[in-house]
C-alpha positions in Angstrom: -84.0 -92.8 43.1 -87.4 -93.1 43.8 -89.9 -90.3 45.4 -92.0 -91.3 48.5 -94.9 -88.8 48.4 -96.0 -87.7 51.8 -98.7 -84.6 52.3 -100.4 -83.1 54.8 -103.5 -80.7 54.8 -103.3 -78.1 57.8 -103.5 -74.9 59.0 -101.1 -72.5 61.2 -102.6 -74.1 64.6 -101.4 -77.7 63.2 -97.7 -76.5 61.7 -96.3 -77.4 64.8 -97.5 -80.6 65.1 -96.8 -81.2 61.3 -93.2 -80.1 61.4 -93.0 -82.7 64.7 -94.6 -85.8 62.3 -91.9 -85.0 59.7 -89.1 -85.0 62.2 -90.2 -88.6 63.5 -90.5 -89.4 59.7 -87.0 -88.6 59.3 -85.5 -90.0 62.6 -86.7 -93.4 61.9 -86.7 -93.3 57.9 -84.3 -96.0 57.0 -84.1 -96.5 53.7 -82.1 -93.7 52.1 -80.5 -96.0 49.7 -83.2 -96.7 47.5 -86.1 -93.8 48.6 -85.7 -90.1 49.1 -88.7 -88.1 51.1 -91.4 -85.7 49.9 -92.8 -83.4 52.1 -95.9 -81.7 50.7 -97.8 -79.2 52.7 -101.1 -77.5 52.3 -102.3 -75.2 54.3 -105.9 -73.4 54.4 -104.6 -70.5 55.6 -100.9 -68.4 54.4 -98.5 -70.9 56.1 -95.1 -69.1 58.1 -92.5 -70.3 55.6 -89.9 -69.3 58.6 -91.1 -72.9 60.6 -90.4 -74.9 57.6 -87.2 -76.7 56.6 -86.4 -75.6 53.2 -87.3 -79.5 51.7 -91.2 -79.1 52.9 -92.7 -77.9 49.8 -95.5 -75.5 50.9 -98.8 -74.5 49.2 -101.6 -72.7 49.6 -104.7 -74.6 49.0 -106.7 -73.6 46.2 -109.8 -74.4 48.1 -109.4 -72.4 51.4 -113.0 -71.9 51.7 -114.2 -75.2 52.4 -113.7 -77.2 55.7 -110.1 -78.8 56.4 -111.4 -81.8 56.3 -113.4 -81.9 53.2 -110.4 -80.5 51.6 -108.7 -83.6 51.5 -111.0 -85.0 48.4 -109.9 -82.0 46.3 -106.5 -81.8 47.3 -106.1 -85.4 46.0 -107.4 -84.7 43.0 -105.1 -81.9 42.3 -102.0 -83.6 43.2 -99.3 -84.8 40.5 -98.2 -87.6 41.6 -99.6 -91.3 41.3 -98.9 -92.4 44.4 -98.9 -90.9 48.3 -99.5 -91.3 51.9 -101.7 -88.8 53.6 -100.9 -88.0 57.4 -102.5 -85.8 59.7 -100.6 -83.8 62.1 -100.5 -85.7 64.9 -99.6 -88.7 63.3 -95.9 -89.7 64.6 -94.2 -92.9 63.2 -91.7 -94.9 65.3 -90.4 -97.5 62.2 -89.6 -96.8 58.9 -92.2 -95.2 56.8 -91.1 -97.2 53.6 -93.0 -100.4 55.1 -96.0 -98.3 54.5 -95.1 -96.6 50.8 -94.2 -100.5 50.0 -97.6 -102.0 51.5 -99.6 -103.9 48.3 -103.3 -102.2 48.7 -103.6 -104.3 46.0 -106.8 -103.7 43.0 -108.0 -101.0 46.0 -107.9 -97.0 45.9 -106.7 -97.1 49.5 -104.8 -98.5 52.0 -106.1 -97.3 56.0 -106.4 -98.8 58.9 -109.7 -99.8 61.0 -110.6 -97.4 63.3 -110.0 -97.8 66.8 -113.2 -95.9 68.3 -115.6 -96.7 65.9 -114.4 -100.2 63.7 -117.7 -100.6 62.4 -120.4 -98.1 60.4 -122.7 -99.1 63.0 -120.3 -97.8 65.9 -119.8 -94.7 64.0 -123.5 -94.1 63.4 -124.0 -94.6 67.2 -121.1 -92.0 68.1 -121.9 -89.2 65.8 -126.1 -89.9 65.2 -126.0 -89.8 61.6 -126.9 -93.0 59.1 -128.3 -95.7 59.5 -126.7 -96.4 56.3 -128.7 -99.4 55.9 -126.9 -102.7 55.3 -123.2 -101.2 56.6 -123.8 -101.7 60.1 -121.2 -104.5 60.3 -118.9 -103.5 57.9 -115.2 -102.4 58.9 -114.6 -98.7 59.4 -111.6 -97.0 58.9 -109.5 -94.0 59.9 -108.7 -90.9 57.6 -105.5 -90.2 59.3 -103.1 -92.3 57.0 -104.0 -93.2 53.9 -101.9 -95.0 51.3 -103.7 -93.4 48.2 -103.2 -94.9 44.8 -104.0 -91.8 43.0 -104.5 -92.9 39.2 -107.2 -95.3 41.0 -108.8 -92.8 42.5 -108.6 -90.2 39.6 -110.0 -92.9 37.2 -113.1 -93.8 39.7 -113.8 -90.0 39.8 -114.1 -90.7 44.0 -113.7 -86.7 44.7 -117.3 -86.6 42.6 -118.7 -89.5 44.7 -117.3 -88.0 48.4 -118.9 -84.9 47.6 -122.4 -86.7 46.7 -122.2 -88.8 49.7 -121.7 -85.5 52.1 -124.9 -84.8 51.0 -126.4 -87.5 53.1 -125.6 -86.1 56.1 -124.9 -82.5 55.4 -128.1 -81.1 58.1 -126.2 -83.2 61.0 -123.8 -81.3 63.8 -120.9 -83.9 61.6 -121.3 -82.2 58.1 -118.0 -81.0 58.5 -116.7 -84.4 59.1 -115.1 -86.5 56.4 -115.0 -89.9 57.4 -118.5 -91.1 57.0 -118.4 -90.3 53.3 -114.8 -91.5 52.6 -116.2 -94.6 54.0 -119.7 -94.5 52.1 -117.5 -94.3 49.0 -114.6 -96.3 49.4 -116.1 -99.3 52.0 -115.7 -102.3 49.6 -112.1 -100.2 47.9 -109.9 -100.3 51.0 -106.7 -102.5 52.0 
């Protein structure tokens, strides 16, 4: 049967809220017959094991020093699997979570979806007052919050290297902690 790889990156505050995104997950999974589910959990800080059901795999990230959100590019890369979808607590679904594992991203690194805030780099540079990055004004912007990640793609494309370089743009800004600007510096013309 195959595995669909699901993983969050929290801390205590969020376990709450990640153990409610798993529930939905489960409610409205539907396809049992040919998929079972993978709960993967990282937290920043020692997670309470008590909350968990006993099929969340909990671990303690390796890189518990660095911002939550920044943590994401490293946890990738450290992952063994080839393929996942990356929530973030609050994330609930209401439909089968299959139709997402089964989405084609295609020759992409990622499959997201355009943000609903800022959908373009230009409204995203207006909102937080970092860029311009010059010529991305226009271009679609998308949200960190689910992520269809082909990891062997982004593995071979070394785009943990590449996030990390493009933080530096914007590392003196009050958003240095953010990590959608660089995902989306990195991965703009590489996204389903």
């Amino acid at each position: 049967m195959k595995i669909i790889n699901i993983c969050y990156i929290i801390n205590q505050k969020y376990l709450p809220l990640t153990l409610t995104s798993i529930d939905y997950i489960r409610r409205f999974f539907k396809a049992s017959d040919r998929y079972k589910l993978r709960f993967i959990v990282f937290g920043v800080d020692k997670l309470s094991h008590k909350d968990a059901a006993p099929d969340i795999e909990l671990f303690d990230s390796p890189f518990g020093d660095m911002p939550i959100c920044h943590q994401r590019a490293r946890i990738f890369e450290i992952l063994d699997v080839d393929k996942f979808i990356f929530l973030d607590s609050d994330t609930v679904f209401t439909t089968c979570i299959s139709k997402l594992w089964e989405k084609n991203i295609e020759d992409n690194v990622i499959g997201a979806v355009q943000h609903y805030y800022f959908p373009t780099f230009g409204d995203m540079e207006k909102l937080y007052g970092i860029g311009p990055f010059l010529g991305f004004g226009a271009r679609k912007f998308f949200n960190c919050g689910v992520l269809l990640v082909d990891l062997k793609k982004w593995r071979s494309q070394n785009i943990t290297a590449k996030y990390f370089r493009q933080i530096k743009t914007y590392e003196d800004s009050l958003h240095k902690n953010k990590d959608e600007p660089a995902m989306n510096l990195v991965l703009w013309d590489n996204w389903k």
